[in-house]
Backbone bond lengths (Angstrom), bond angles and torsions (degrees), N, CA, C in turn:
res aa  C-N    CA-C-N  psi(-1)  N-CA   C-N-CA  omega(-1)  CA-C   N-CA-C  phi
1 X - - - 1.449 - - 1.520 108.79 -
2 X 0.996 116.52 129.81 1.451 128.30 177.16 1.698 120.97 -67.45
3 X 0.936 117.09 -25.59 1.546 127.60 178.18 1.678 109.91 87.63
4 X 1.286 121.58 -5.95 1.050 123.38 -159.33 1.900 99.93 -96.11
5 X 1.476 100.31 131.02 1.835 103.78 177.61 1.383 109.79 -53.89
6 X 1.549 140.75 160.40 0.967 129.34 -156.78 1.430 85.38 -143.46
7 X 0.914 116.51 107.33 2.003 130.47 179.89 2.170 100.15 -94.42
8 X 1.536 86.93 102.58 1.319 83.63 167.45 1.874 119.12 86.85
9 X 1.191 121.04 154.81 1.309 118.99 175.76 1.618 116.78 -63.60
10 X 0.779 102.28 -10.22 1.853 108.73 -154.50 1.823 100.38 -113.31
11 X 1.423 99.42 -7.87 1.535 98.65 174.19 1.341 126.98 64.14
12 X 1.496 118.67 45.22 1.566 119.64 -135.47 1.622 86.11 -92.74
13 X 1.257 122.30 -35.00 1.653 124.08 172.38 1.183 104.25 -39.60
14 X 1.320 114.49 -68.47 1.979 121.89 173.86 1.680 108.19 -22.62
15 X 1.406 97.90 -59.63 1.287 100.67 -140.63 2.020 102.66 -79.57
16 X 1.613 89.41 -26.98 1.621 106.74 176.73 2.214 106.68 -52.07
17 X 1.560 83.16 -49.99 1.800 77.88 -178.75 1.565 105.05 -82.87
18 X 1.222 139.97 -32.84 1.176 108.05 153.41 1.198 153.51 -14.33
19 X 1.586 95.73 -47.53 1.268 113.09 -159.30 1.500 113.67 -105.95
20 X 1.486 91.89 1.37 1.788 109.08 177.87 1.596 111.25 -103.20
21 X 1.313 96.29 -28.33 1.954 100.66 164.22 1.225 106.33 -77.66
22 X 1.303 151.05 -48.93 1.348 147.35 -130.55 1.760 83.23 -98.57
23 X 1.676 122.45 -46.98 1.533 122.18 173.43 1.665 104.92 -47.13
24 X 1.411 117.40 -44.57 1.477 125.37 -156.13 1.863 99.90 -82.64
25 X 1.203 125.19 -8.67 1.057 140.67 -176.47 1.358 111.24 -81.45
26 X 1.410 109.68 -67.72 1.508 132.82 173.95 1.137 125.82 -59.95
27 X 1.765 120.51 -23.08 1.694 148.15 132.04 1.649 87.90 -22.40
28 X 1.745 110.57 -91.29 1.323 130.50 -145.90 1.543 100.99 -48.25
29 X 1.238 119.09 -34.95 1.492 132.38 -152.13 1.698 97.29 -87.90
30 X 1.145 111.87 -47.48 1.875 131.05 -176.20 2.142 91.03 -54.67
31 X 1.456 109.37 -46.96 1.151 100.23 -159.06 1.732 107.55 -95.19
32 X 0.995 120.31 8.00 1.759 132.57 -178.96 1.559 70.15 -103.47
33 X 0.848 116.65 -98.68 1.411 116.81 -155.25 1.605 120.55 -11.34
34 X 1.354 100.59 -64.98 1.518 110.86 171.82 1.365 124.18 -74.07
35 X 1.235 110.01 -4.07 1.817 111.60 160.85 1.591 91.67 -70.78
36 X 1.450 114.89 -73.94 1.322 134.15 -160.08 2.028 107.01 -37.85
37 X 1.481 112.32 -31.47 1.312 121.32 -165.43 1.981 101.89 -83.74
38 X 1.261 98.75 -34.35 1.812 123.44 -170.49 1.821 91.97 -73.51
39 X 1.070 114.69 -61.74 1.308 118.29 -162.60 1.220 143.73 -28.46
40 X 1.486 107.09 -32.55 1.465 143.06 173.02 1.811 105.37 -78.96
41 X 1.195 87.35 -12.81 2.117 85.69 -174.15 1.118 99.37 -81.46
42 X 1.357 157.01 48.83 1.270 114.02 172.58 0.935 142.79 -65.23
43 X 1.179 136.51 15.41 1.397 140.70 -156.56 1.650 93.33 -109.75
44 X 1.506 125.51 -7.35 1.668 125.29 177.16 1.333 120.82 -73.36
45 X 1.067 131.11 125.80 1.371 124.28 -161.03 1.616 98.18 -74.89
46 X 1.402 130.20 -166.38 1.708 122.63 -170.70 1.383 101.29 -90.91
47 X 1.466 103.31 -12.07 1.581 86.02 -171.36 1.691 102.68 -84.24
48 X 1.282 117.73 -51.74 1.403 112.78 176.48 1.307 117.82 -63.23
49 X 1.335 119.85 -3.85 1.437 97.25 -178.15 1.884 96.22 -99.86
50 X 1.576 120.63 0.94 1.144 113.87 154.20 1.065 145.24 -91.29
51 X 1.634 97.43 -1.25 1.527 125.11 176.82 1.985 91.15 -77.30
52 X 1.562 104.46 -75.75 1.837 100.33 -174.44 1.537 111.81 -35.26
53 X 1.391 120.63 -48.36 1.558 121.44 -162.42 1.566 95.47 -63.50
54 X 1.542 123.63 -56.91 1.467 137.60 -170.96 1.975 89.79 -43.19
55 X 1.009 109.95 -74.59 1.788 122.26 -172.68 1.387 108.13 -48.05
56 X 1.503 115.68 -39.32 1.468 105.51 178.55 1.718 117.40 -85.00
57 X 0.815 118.30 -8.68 1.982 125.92 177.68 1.515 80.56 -78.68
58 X 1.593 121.36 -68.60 1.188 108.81 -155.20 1.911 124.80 -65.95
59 X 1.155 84.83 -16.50 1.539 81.12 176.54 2.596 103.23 -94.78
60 X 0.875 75.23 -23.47 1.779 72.29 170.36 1.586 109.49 -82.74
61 X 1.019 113.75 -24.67 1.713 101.46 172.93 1.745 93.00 -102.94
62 X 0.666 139.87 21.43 1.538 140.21 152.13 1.740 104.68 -76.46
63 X 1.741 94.69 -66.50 1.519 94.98 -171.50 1.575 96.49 -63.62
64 X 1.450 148.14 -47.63 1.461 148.47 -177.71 1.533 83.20 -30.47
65 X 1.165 110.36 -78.03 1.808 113.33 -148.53 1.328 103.00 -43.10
66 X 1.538 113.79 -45.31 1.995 108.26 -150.16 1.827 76.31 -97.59
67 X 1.047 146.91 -35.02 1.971 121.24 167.30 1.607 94.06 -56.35
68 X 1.119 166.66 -59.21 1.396 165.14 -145.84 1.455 90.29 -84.17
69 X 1.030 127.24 -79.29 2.381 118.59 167.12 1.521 99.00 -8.30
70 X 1.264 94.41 -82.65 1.266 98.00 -162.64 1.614 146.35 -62.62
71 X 1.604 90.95 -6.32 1.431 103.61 175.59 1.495 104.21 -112.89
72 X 1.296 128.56 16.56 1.467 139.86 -177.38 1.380 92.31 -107.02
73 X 1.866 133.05 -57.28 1.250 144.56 177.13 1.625 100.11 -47.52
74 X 1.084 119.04 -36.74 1.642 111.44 -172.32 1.165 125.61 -90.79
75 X 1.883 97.25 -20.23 1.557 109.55 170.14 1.405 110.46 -67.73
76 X 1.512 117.45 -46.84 1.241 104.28 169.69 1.421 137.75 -80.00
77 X 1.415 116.53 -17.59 1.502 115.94 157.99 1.791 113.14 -47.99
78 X 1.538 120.30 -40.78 1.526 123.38 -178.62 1.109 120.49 -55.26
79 X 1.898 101.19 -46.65 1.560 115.22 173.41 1.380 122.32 -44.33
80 X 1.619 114.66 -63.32 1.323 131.03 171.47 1.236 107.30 -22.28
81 X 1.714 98.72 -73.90 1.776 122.39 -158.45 1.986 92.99 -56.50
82 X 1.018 101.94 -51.23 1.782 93.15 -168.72 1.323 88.84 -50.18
83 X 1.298 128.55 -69.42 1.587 133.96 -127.21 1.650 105.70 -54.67
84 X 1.441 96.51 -42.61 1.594 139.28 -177.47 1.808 84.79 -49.83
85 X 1.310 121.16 -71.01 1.320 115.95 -168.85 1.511 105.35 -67.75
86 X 1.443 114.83 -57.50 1.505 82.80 -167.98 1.739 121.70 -74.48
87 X 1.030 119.45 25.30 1.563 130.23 156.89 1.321 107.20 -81.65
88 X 1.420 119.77 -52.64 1.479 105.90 171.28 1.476 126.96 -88.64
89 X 1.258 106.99 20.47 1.630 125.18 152.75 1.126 108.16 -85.41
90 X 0.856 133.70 -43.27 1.917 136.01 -172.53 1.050 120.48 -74.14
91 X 1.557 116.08 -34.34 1.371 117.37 154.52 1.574 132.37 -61.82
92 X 1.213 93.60 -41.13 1.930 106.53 179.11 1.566 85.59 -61.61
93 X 0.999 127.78 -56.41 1.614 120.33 -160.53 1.530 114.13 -64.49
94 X 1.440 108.61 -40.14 1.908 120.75 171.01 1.734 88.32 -50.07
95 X 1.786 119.51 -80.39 1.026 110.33 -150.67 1.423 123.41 -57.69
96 X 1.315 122.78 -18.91 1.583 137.73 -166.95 1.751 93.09 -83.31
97 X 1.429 121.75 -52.83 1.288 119.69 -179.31 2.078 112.20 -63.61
98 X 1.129 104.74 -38.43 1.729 106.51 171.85 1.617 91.64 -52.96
99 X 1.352 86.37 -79.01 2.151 95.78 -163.53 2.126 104.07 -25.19
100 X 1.378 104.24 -52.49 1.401 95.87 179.68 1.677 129.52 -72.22
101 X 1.551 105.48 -20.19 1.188 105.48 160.03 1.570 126.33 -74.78
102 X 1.454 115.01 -29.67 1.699 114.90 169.27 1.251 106.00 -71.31
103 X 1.363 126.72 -39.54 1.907 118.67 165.46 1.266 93.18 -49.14
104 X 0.903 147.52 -47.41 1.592 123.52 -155.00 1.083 100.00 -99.33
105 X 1.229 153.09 -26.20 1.351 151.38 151.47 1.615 113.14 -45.15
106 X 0.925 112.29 -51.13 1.843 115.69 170.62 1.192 106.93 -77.42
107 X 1.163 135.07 -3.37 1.316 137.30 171.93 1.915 121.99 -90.95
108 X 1.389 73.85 -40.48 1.501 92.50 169.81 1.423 121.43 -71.06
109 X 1.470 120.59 -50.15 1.309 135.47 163.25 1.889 116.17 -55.09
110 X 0.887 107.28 -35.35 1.480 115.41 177.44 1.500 105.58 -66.42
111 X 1.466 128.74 -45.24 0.909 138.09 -172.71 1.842 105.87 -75.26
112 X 0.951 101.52 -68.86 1.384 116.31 178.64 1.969 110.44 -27.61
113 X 1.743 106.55 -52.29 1.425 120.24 164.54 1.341 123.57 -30.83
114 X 1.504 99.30 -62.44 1.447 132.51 -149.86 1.592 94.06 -70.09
């Protein structure tokens, strides 16, 4: 057991801190990165080389955010599209199961006549 309160079927608490570490991660990663890119400058005085590092987090969690858009936009376009199908799976399956129960109902009755 995780210890964590569980708001709802869908576990949205879960999924909220998830989704606040994996952000806080990609933070950590934006700012190694842009040390790692600065490092080689030396010739930048501290302020500009806190100006590049400041500009480069912000433009990598820019691109983070709109790759995270866009793979959230597609998650839910998939959702739709499945849901969409298996509704019209459920029907093919209702109507195929009726159709075989009236065969057997006319089958039954035919017999029953005879």
């Amino acid at each position: 057991m995780s210890g964590l309160p569980n708001r709802g079927a869908d576990g949205v608490l879960g999924n909220e801190v998830e989704g606040y570490l994996l952000w806080q991660a990609r933070i950590a990663e934006a700012e190694q990165r842009a040390q790692e890119f600065v490092a080689p400058m030396d010739w930048l005085t501290t302020a500009q080389r806190e100006d590049i590092e400041r500009r480069y987090i912000a433009d990598s969690l820019q691109r983070a955010r709109s790759d995270l858009e866009r793979v959230a936009a597609r998650c839910r376009s998939l959702r739709a599209e499945y849901e969409h199908r298996y509704q019209e799976l459920k029907r093919r399956c209702l109507a195929v199961t009726l159709a075989v129960c009236a065969g057997c109902m006319a089958v039954g009755t035919l017999l029953l006549v005879l």
